[in-house]
RODO-2510 file (C-alpha; in nm, 4 decimals, decimal comma):
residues 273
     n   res          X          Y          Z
     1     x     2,7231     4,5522    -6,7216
     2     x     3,1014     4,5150    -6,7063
     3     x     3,2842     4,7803    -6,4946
     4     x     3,6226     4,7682    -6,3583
     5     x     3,6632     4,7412    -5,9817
     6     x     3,9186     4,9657    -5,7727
     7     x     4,1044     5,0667    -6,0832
     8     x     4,0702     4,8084    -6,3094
     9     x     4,1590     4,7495    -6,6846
    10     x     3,8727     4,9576    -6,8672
    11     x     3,5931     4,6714    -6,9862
    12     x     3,6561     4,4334    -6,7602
    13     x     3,6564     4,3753    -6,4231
    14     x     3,9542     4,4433    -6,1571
    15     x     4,0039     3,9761    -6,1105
    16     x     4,0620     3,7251    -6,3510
    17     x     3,8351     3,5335    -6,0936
    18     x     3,5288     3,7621    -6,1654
    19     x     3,5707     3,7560    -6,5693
    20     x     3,3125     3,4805    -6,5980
    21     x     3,2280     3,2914    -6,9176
    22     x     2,8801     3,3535    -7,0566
    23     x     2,8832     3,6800    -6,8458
    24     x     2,7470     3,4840    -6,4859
    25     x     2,8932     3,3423    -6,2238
    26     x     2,7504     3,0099    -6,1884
    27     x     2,8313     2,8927    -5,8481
    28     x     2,8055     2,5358    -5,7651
    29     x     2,7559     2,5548    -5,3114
    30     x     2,9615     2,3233    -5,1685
    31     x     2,9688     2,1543    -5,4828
    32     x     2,7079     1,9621    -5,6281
    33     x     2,5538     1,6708    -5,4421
    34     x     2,1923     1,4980    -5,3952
    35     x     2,3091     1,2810    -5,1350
    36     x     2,4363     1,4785    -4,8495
    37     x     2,8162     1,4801    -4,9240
    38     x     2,8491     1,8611    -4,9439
    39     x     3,2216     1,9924    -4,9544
    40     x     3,3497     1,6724    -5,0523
    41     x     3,5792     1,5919    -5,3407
    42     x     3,2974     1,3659    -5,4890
    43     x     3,0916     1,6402    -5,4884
    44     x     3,3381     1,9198    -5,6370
    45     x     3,3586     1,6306    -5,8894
    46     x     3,0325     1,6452    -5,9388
    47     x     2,9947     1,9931    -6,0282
    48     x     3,2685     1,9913    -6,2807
    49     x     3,1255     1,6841    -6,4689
    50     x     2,8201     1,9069    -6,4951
    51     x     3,0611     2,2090    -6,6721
    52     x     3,0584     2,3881    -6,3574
    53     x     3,3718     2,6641    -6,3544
    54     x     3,3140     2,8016    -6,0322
    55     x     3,2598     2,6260    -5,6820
    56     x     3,1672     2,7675    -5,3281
    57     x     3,3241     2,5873    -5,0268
    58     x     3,4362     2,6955    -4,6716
    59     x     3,7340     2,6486    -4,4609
    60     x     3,8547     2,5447    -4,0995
    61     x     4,1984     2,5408    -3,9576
    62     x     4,2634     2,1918    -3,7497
    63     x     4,4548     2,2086    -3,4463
    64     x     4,7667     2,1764    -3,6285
    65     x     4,7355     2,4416    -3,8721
    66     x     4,5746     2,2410    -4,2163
    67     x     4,2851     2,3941    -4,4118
    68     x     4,0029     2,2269    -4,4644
    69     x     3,6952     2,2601    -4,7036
    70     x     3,4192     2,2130    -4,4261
    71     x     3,1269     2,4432    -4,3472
    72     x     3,0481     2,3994    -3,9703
    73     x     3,2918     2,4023    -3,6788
    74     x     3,2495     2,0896    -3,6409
    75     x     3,2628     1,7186    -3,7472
    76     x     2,8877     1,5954    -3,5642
    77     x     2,6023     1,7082    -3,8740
    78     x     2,8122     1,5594    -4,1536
    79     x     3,0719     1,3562    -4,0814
    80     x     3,0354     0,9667    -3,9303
    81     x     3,2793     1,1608    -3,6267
    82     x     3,2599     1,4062    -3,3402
    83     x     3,4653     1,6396    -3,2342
    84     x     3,5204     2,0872    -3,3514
    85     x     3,7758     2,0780    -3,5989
    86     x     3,9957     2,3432    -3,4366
    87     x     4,0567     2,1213    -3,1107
    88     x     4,1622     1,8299    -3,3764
    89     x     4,4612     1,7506    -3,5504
    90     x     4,4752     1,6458    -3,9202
    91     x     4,5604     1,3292    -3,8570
    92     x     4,2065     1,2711    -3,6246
    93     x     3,9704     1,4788    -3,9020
    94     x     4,1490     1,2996    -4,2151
    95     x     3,9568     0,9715    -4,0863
    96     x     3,6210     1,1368    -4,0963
    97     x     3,3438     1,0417    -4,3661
    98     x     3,0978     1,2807    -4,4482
    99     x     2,7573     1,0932    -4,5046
   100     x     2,9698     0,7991    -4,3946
   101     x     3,1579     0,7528    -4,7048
   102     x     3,3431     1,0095    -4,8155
   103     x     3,6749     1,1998    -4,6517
   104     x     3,7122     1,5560    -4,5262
   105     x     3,9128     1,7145    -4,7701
   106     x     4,2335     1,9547    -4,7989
   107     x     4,1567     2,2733    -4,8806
   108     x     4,4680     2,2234    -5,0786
   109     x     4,3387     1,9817    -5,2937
   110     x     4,0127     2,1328    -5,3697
   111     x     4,2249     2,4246    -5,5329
   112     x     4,4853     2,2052    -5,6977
   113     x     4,2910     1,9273    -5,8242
   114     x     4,1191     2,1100    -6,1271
   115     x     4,3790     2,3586    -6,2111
   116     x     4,1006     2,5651    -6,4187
   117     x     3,8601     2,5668    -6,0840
   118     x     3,7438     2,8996    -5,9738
   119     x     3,7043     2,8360    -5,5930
   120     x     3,4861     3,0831    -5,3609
   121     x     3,6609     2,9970    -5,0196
   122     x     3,4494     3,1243    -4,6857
   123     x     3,6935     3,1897    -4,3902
   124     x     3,4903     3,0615    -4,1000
   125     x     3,6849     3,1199    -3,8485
   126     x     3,9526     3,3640    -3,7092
   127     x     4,2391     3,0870    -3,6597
   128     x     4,1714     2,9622    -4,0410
   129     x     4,3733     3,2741    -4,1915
   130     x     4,6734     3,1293    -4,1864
   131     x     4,5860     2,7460    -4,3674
   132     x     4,3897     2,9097    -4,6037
   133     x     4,6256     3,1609    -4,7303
   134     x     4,9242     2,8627    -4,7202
   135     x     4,6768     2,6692    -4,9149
   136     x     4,6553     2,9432    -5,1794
   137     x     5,0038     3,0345    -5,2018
   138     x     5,0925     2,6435    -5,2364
   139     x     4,8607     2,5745    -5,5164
   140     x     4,9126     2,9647    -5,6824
   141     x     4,5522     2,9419    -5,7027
   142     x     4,5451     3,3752    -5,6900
   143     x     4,3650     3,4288    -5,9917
   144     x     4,1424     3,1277    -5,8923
   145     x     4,0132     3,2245    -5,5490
   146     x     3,7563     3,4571    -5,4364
   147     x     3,8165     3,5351    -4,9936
   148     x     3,4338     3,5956    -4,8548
   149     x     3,3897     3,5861    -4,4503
   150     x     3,1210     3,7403    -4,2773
   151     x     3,3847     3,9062    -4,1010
   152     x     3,6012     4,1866    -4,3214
   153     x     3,8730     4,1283    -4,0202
   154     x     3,8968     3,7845    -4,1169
   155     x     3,9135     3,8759    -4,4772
   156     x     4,1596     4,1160    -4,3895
   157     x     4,3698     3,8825    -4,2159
   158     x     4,3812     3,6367    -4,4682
   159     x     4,4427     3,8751    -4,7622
   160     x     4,7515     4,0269    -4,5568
   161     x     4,9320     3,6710    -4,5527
   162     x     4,9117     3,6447    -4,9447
   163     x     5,2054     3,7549    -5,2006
   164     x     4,9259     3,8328    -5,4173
   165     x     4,5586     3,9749    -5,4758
   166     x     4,2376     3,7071    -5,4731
   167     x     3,9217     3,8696    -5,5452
   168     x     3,7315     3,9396    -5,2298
   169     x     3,3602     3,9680    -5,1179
   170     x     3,2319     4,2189    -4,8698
   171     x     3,1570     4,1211    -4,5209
   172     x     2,8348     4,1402    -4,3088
   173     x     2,9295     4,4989    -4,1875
   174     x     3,0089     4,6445    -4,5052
   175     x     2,6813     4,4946    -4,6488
   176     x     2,4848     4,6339    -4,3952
   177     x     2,6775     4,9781    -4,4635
   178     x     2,6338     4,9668    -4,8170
   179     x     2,2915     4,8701    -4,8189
   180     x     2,1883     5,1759    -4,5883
   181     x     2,3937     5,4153    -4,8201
   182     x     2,2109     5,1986    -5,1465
   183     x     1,8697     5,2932    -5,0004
   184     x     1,9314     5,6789    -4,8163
   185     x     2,0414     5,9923    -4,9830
   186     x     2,3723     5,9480    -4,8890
   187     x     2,6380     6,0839    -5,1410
   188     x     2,6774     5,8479    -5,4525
   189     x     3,0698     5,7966    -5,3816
   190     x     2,9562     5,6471    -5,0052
   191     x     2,8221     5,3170    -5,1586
   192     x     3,1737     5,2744    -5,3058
   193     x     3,4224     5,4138    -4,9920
   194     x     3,2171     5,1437    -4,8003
   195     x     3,3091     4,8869    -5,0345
   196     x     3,6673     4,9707    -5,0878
   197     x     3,8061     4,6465    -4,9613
   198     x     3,5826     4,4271    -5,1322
   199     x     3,5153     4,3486    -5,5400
   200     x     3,1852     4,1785    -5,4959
   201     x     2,8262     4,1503    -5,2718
   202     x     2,7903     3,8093    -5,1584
   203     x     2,4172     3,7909    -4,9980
   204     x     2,1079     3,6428    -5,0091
   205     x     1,8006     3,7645    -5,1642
   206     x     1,5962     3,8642    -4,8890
   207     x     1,7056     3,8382    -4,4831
   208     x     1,3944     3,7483    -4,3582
   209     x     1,3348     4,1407    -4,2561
   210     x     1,4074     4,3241    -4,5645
   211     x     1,4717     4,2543    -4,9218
   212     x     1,8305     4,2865    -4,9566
   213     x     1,8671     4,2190    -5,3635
   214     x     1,6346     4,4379    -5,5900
   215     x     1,6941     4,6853    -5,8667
   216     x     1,8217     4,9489    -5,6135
   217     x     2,0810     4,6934    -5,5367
   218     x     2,2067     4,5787    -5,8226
   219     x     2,2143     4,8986    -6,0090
   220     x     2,4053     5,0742    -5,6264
   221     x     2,7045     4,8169    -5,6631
   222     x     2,7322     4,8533    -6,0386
   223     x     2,7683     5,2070    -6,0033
   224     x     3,0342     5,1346    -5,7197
   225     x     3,1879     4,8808    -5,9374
   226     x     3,1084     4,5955    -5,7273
   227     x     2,9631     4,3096    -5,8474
   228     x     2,6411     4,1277    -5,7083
   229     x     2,6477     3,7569    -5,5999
   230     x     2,3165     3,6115    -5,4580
   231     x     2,2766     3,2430    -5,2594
   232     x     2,1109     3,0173    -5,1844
   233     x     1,9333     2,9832    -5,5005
   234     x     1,7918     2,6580    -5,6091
   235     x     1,4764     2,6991    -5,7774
   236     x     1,4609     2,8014    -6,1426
   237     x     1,1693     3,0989    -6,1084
   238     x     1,3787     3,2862    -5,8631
   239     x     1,6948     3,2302    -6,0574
   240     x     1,5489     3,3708    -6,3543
   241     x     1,3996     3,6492    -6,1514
   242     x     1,7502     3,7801    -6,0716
   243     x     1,8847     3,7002    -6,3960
   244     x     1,6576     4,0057    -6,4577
   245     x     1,7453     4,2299    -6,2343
   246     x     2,1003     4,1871    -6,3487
   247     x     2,2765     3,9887    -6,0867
   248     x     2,6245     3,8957    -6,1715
   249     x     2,6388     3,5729    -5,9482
   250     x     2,4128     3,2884    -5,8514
   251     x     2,5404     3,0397    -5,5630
   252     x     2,2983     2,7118    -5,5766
   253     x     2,2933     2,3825    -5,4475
   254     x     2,1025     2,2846    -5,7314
   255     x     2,3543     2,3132    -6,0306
   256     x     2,1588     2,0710    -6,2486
   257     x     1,8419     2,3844    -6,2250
   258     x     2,0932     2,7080    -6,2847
   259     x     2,2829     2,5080    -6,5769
   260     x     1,9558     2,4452    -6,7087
   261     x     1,8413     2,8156    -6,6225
   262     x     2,1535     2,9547    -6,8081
   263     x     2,1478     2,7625    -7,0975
   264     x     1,7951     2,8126    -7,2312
   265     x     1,8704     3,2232    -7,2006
   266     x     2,1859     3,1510    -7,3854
   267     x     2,4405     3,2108    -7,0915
   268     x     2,5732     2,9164    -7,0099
   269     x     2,9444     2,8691    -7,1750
   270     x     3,0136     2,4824    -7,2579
   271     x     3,3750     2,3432    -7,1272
   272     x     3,5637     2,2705    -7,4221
   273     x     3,5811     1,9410    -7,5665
***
């Protein structure tokens, strides 16, 4: 299925960023590593050796206002340093080595090093709005970049410093809002007012109390227009299992399994030579 989002052009969806080849996102998590090095540039590397179009990665502000592609607040579980990355300037983080080897990078040059790179960027934290939308309007990246945050404030935020549109991803509230009008017998135009602010669903399969991605799912957000992204999914049996239900979007931090996945069902578009 291929609807247009809030108004888009008719077969196709409302974001270059969400027009992916082979008709699935394919989502490399932090990029692609086996060693621990998650969010570097080795690891970005990594994924696009492998043919990867489309990375996930998340950002923190430092004290002095630079983006970063990190996940946690902090430098302690991957980095060879100490220290939240908010309460440290750029010039402190820059020396860190995640897995002991390999720098913190720029969120800058994670969009501007592979000029063809879709980038899913996670806004972590309130103070991050501001570096990651200077990032993006540095490298033009705006038809590159998908904003998710678990907060739609945050989103918000972000997407209000911009000159231009990213694609965006709904936020835990709006999930939880969609999913109850999904599963109730709320009116049919609810799932989509709940949505309005957001092109795509990024969750995972099941929360550990319900099971958030099924057929209701998937076919609720295509009828709203709203695309369907699921993570962390690393094992081939549950990517195919999604595959079926019609997902639009698998985020894994085992690329090597969902290129493998989408090639022998035919989905997987090859880089060109």
């Amino acid at each position: 299925m291929n609807r247009p989002a809030r108004g888009g052009r008719p077969g196709a969806w409302s974001h270059p960023y969400l027009d992916a080849p082979g008709g699935v996102l394919a989502l490399a998590h932090r990029g692609f590593s086996l060693d621990g090095l998650e969010n570097s540039m080795a690891a970005f590397g990594a994924a696009v050796e492998l043919g990867f179009r489309y990375v996930e990665t998340d950002a923190h502000a430092t004290s002095d206002g630079v983006a970063v592609a990190l996940h946690d607040a902090a430098l302690d579980r991957t980095t060879d340093s100490l220290g939240a990355v908010a309460d440290l300037p750029w010039s402190l983080v820059r020396s860190a080595r995640i897995g002991g080897v390999e720098p913190v990078p720029l969120l800058e040059d994670v969009l501007g090093t592979w000029p063809g790179l879709r980038v899913n960027v996670d806004v972590k934290a309130a103070a991050g709005a501001p570096a990651v939308a200077r990032a993006i309007e540095r490298t033009a990246s705006h038809d590159r970049v998908c904003l998710a945050s678990f907060s739609a404030r945050r989103r918000r935020d972000t997407l209000a410093l911009l000159s231009r549109p990213v694609a965006t991803s709904a936020g835990r509230g709006e999930v939880a809002a969609f999913l109850l009008a999904a599963r109730t017998r709320m009116p049919a135009g609810t799932a989509r007012a709940v949505l309005r602010g957001a092109d795509a669903l990024q969750v995972p399969e099941d929360s550990g109390l319900l099971r958030v991605v099924d057929a209701r799912t998937v076919a609720a957000a295509h009828r709203a227009g709203r695309q369907v992204h699921v993570w962390t999914v690393n094992e081939a049996p549950a990517i195919h299992r999604l595959l079926d239900l019609g997902v639009d979007g698998i985020v894994t931090d085992r690329a090597d399994v969902l290129r493998d996945v989408l090639r022998a069902r035919g989905r997987w578009a090859e880089p060109a030579a």
